[in-house]
N, C-alpha and C positions, 0 to 999 in steps of 0.2 A: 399663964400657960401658953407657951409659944403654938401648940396643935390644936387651941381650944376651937378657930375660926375654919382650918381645915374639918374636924369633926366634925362639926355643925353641919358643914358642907356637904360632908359625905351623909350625913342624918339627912337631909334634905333629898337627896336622891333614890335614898331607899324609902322615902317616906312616899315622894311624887312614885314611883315606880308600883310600889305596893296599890299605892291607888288606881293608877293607870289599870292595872292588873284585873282589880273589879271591873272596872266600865270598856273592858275587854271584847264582853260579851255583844256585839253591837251586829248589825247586819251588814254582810260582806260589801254589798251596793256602797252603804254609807261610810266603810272603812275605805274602801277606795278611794270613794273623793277626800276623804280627812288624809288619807296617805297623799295624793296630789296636792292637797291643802300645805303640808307637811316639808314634802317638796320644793314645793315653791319657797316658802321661807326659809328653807336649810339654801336656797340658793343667793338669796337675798342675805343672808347671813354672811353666808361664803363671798360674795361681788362686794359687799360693806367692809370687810376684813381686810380682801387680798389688796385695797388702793390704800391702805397704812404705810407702805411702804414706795417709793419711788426705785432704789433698788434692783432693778429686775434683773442687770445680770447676778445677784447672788441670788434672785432667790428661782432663777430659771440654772442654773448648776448645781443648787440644793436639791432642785426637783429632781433632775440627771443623777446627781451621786446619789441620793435616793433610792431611783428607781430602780440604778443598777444593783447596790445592793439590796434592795427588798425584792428582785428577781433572783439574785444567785440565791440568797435563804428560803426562797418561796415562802415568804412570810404570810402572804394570804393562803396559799397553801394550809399552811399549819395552824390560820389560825379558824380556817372553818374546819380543820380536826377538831379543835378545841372544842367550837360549836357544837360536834357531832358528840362527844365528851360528854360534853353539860348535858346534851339533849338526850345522852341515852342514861344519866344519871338522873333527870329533874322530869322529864317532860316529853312521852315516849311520841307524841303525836307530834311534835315541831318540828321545824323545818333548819338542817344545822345552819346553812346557810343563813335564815332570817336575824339565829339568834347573834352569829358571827357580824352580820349588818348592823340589828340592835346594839352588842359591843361597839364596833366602832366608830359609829354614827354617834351614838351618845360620848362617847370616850372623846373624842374628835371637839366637840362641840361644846363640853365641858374645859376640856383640860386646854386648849389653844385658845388665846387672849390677853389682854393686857392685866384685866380682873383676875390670873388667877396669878398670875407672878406678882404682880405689884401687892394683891392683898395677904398672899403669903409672907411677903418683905414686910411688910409693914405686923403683921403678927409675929413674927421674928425678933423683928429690931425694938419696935414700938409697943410690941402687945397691947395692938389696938387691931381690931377684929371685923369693926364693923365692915368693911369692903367684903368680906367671905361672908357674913351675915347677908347681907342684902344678895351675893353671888348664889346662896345657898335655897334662898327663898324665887331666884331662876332658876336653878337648875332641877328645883323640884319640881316647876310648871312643867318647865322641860321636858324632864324624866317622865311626868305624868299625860303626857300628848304623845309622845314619843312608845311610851309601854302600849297604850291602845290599838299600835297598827303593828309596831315590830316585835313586840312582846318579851319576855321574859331577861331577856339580853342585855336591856337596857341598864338593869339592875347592876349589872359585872362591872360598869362605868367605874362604880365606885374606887373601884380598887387602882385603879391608874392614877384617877383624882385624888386619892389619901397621899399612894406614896409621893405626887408629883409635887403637889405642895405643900406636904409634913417634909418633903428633904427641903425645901426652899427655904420652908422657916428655921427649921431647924440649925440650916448652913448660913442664916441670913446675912449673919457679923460676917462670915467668911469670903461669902459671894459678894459684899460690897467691899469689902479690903483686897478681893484678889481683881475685881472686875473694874475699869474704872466706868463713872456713870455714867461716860458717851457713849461707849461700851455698849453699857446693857440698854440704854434708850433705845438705840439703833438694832439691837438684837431681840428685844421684846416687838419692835416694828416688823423687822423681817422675818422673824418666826410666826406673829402673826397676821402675815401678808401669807407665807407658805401654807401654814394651813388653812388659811380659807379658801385658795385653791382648792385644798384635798375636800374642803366642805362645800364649795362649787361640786365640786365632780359626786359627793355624795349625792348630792341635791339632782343633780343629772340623772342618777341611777335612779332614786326613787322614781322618776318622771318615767323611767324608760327608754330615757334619749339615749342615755348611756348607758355601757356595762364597764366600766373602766375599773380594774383593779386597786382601788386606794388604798388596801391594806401595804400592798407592795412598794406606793408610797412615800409610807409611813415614818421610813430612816430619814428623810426628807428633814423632819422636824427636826431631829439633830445634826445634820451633818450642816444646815444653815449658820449653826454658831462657829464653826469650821472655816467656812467659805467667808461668813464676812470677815473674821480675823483676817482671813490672808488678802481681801479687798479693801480692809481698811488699812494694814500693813503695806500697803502696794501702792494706794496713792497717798497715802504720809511722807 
Protein backbone atom coordinates (compact mmCIF):
# COMPACT_ATOMS: atom_id res chain seq x y z
CA UNK A 1 0.00 0.00 0.00
CA UNK A 2 1.73 2.81 -1.50
CA UNK A 3 -0.08 5.64 1.36
CA UNK A 4 0.45 3.15 4.24
CA UNK A 5 3.94 5.33 5.39
CA UNK A 6 2.31 8.58 4.59
CA UNK A 7 -0.68 7.64 7.00
CA UNK A 8 1.17 6.58 9.72
CA UNK A 9 2.79 9.89 9.39
CA UNK A 10 -0.16 11.86 9.57
CA UNK A 11 -1.38 9.31 12.71
CA UNK A 12 1.71 10.56 14.31
CA UNK A 13 0.83 14.21 14.31
CA UNK A 14 -2.55 14.02 15.51
CA UNK A 15 -1.40 11.65 18.07
CA UNK A 16 1.85 14.18 19.30
CA UNK A 17 -0.71 17.12 18.86
CA UNK A 18 -3.53 15.52 20.87
CA UNK A 19 -1.00 15.05 23.62
CA UNK A 20 0.53 18.46 23.37
CA UNK A 21 -3.14 19.49 24.00
CA UNK A 22 -3.29 17.96 27.54
CA UNK A 23 0.07 19.18 29.01
CA UNK A 24 -1.34 22.70 27.55
CA UNK A 25 -2.30 23.64 30.85
CA UNK A 26 1.15 24.78 32.04
CA UNK A 27 2.08 28.19 33.60
CA UNK A 28 2.45 31.13 31.23
CA UNK A 29 6.14 32.17 33.01
CA UNK A 30 7.19 28.43 31.94
CA UNK A 31 5.41 28.45 28.47
CA UNK A 32 7.50 31.41 27.59
CA UNK A 33 10.77 30.07 28.23
CA UNK A 34 9.66 26.50 26.46
CA UNK A 35 8.34 28.86 23.60
CA UNK A 36 12.15 30.46 23.52
CA UNK A 37 13.26 26.97 24.21
CA UNK A 38 11.14 26.25 21.03
CA UNK A 39 12.67 29.08 19.17
CA UNK A 40 15.91 28.55 19.29
CA UNK A 41 15.70 25.06 17.79
CA UNK A 42 13.25 25.95 15.01
CA UNK A 43 16.41 28.19 14.30
CA UNK A 44 19.00 25.70 14.49
CA UNK A 45 16.73 23.62 12.26
CA UNK A 46 16.28 26.33 9.73
CA UNK A 47 20.61 27.32 9.79
CA UNK A 48 21.10 23.16 9.41
CA UNK A 49 18.74 23.01 6.28
CA UNK A 50 19.32 26.16 4.42
CA UNK A 51 23.70 25.19 4.02
CA UNK A 52 22.21 21.70 1.88
CA UNK A 53 22.30 23.68 -0.82
CA UNK A 54 25.42 25.83 -2.38
CA UNK A 55 22.96 27.35 -4.89
CA UNK A 56 22.07 30.54 -3.60
CA UNK A 57 21.35 32.29 -6.64
CA UNK A 58 18.23 29.94 -7.17
CA UNK A 59 17.37 29.79 -4.22
CA UNK A 60 17.67 33.96 -3.42
CA UNK A 61 15.14 34.41 -6.89
CA UNK A 62 12.87 31.46 -5.43
CA UNK A 63 12.71 33.77 -2.32
CA UNK A 64 12.04 37.00 -4.74
CA UNK A 65 9.38 35.17 -7.08
CA UNK A 66 8.04 33.94 -3.88
CA UNK A 67 7.55 36.73 -2.26
CA UNK A 68 6.16 38.68 -4.91
CA UNK A 69 3.63 36.46 -5.42
CA UNK A 70 2.66 35.60 -1.90
CA UNK A 71 2.23 39.66 -1.55
CA UNK A 72 0.01 40.05 -4.65
CA UNK A 73 -2.37 36.94 -3.05
CA UNK A 74 -1.91 38.10 0.46
CA UNK A 75 -1.50 34.65 1.22
CA UNK A 76 -0.67 35.47 4.94
CA UNK A 77 -3.54 37.61 4.77
CA UNK A 78 -5.93 34.78 4.13
CA UNK A 79 -4.41 32.50 5.87
CA UNK A 80 -4.90 34.18 9.40
CA UNK A 81 -8.79 34.34 8.09
CA UNK A 82 -8.47 30.77 8.00
CA UNK A 83 -7.13 30.91 11.55
CA UNK A 84 -9.90 33.34 12.55
CA UNK A 85 -12.27 30.42 10.86
CA UNK A 86 -11.11 27.66 12.79
CA UNK A 87 -11.06 29.76 15.95
CA UNK A 88 -14.48 30.96 15.72
CA UNK A 89 -15.52 27.30 14.77
CA UNK A 90 -13.28 25.15 17.49
CA UNK A 91 -12.03 27.49 20.08
CA UNK A 92 -13.69 30.83 20.99
CA UNK A 93 -10.78 32.10 23.38
CA UNK A 94 -7.71 31.76 20.79
CA UNK A 95 -5.82 33.75 19.20
CA UNK A 96 -6.39 33.58 15.14
CA UNK A 97 -3.11 34.50 14.67
CA UNK A 98 -1.43 31.78 17.03
CA UNK A 99 -3.36 29.20 15.41
CA UNK A 100 -2.37 30.51 11.68
CA UNK A 101 1.56 30.48 13.39
CA UNK A 102 0.70 26.84 14.74
CA UNK A 103 -0.38 25.83 11.06
CA UNK A 104 2.58 26.99 9.49
CA UNK A 105 5.25 26.48 11.73
CA UNK A 106 4.29 22.96 12.06
CA UNK A 107 3.38 22.54 8.29
CA UNK A 108 6.78 24.15 7.46
CA UNK A 109 8.64 21.90 9.55
CA UNK A 110 7.10 18.74 8.69
CA UNK A 111 6.47 18.89 5.00
CA UNK A 112 10.20 20.71 3.91
CA UNK A 113 13.23 17.95 3.87
CA UNK A 114 14.77 15.36 2.23
CA UNK A 115 12.79 12.69 4.75
CA UNK A 116 9.71 13.57 3.30
CA UNK A 117 10.19 13.27 -0.48
CA UNK A 118 12.72 10.69 -0.54
CA UNK A 119 10.51 8.41 1.95
CA UNK A 120 7.46 9.01 0.00
CA UNK A 121 9.56 7.85 -3.18
CA UNK A 122 10.58 5.07 -1.71
CA UNK A 123 6.78 4.11 -0.48
CA UNK A 124 5.86 4.58 -3.97
CA UNK A 125 8.38 2.71 -5.93
CA UNK A 126 9.63 0.28 -3.21
CA UNK A 127 6.67 -0.08 -0.66
CA UNK A 128 9.06 0.14 1.90
CA UNK A 129 7.84 2.56 4.55
CA UNK A 130 10.28 2.52 7.05
CA UNK A 131 11.82 6.36 6.29
CA UNK A 132 7.90 7.76 7.04
CA UNK A 133 7.81 5.30 10.10
CA UNK A 134 10.69 6.67 11.86
CA UNK A 135 9.73 10.50 10.18
CA UNK A 136 6.27 9.78 11.75
CA UNK A 137 7.47 8.91 15.26
CA UNK A 138 9.36 12.92 14.85
CA UNK A 139 6.87 14.55 13.90
CA UNK A 140 4.73 13.47 16.65
CA UNK A 141 7.46 14.68 19.34
CA UNK A 142 7.31 17.55 17.18
CA UNK A 143 3.68 18.04 16.98
CA UNK A 144 3.74 17.40 20.71
CA UNK A 145 6.20 20.40 22.01
CA UNK A 146 4.97 22.44 19.35
CA UNK A 147 0.74 22.02 20.52
CA UNK A 148 1.91 23.11 24.22
CA UNK A 149 2.94 26.93 23.39
CA UNK A 150 1.11 27.36 19.88
CA UNK A 151 -1.77 25.13 20.50
CA UNK A 152 -4.45 23.88 18.62
CA UNK A 153 -2.92 24.78 15.08
CA UNK A 154 -0.56 22.52 15.05
CA UNK A 155 -2.94 19.65 14.42
CA UNK A 156 -4.14 21.38 10.66
CA UNK A 157 -0.30 20.24 9.69
CA UNK A 158 -1.57 17.26 9.00
CA UNK A 159 -3.37 17.97 6.09
CA UNK A 160 -0.48 19.57 3.86
CA UNK A 161 1.51 16.49 4.98
CA UNK A 162 -1.13 13.70 3.75
CA UNK A 163 -1.61 15.45 0.48
CA UNK A 164 2.16 16.40 0.02
CA UNK A 165 3.39 12.92 0.24
CA UNK A 166 0.28 10.62 -0.69
CA UNK A 167 0.67 12.66 -4.36
CA UNK A 168 4.54 11.72 -4.11
CA UNK A 169 3.90 8.28 -3.80
CA UNK A 170 1.34 7.98 -5.37
CA UNK A 171 3.10 9.68 -8.73
CA UNK A 172 6.39 7.98 -7.63
CA UNK A 173 6.89 5.79 -11.26
CA UNK A 174 5.96 9.06 -12.76
CA UNK A 175 8.08 11.53 -11.11
CA UNK A 176 11.22 9.30 -11.57
CA UNK A 177 10.44 8.68 -15.40
CA UNK A 178 9.61 12.41 -15.95
CA UNK A 179 12.40 13.95 -13.68
CA UNK A 180 15.90 12.86 -14.30
CA UNK A 181 17.79 11.87 -10.91
CA UNK A 182 20.29 15.03 -11.00
CA UNK A 183 17.24 16.56 -11.34
CA UNK A 184 15.48 15.92 -8.31
CA UNK A 185 18.91 15.47 -6.14
CA UNK A 186 19.66 18.98 -6.76
CA UNK A 187 15.93 20.06 -6.33
CA UNK A 188 15.25 18.06 -3.08
CA UNK A 189 18.73 20.19 -1.95
CA UNK A 190 17.39 23.49 -3.01
CA UNK A 191 13.95 23.25 -1.92
CA UNK A 192 15.41 22.32 1.22
CA UNK A 193 17.89 25.00 1.57
CA UNK A 194 14.55 27.49 0.79
CA UNK A 195 12.61 26.41 3.32
CA UNK A 196 14.84 26.45 6.00
CA UNK A 197 15.28 29.90 5.47
CA UNK A 198 11.36 30.24 5.79
CA UNK A 199 12.11 28.10 9.29
CA UNK A 200 14.98 30.55 10.22
CA UNK A 201 12.69 33.36 9.96
CA UNK A 202 9.94 31.26 11.80
CA UNK A 203 12.46 30.73 14.51
CA UNK A 204 13.12 34.55 14.44
CA UNK A 205 9.52 35.31 15.00
CA UNK A 206 8.98 33.07 17.88
CA UNK A 207 12.31 34.93 19.61
CA UNK A 208 10.65 38.23 18.73
CA UNK A 209 13.53 39.34 16.67
CA UNK A 210 11.35 39.28 14.01
CA UNK A 211 7.98 39.84 12.62
CA UNK A 212 8.53 38.81 9.10
CA UNK A 213 5.74 37.51 7.01
CA UNK A 214 6.72 33.75 6.10
CA UNK A 215 3.27 32.92 5.11
CA UNK A 216 3.86 35.23 1.98
CA UNK A 217 6.78 33.28 1.46
CA UNK A 218 5.43 30.41 1.10
CA UNK A 219 5.14 30.27 -3.23
CA UNK A 220 8.78 30.21 -2.52
CA UNK A 221 8.75 26.38 -2.19
CA UNK A 222 7.44 26.00 -5.48
CA UNK A 223 8.61 28.34 -7.71
CA UNK A 224 12.40 26.84 -6.65
CA UNK A 225 11.60 23.78 -9.03
CA UNK A 226 11.05 26.56 -11.58
CA UNK A 227 14.12 28.58 -11.27
CA UNK A 228 16.52 25.70 -10.97
CA UNK A 229 15.23 24.31 -14.27
CA UNK A 230 15.93 27.29 -16.01
CA UNK A 231 19.74 27.53 -14.01
CA UNK A 232 20.42 24.16 -14.82
CA UNK A 233 19.23 24.80 -18.52
CA UNK A 234 21.34 27.90 -18.65
CA UNK A 235 24.63 26.44 -17.65
CA UNK A 236 24.28 23.03 -19.63
Amino acid sequence: MALLGTLVNGLGIIVGSFIGLFLSKIPEKMKETIMNGIGLTVVMIGLSMSFTSDRVIVILLSLLTGAIIGEFIELDSKLNALGGWIESKFQKKSNQSMIAQGFITASLIFVIGAMSVIGALDSGLRNDHEILFTKAMIDGFVALVLTTTLGFGVIFAVIPVVLYQGTIALFATQIEMWLPESFLSHFIDDMTATGGLLILAIGLNLLNITNIRVANLLPSIVTVGFILAGYMAFIS
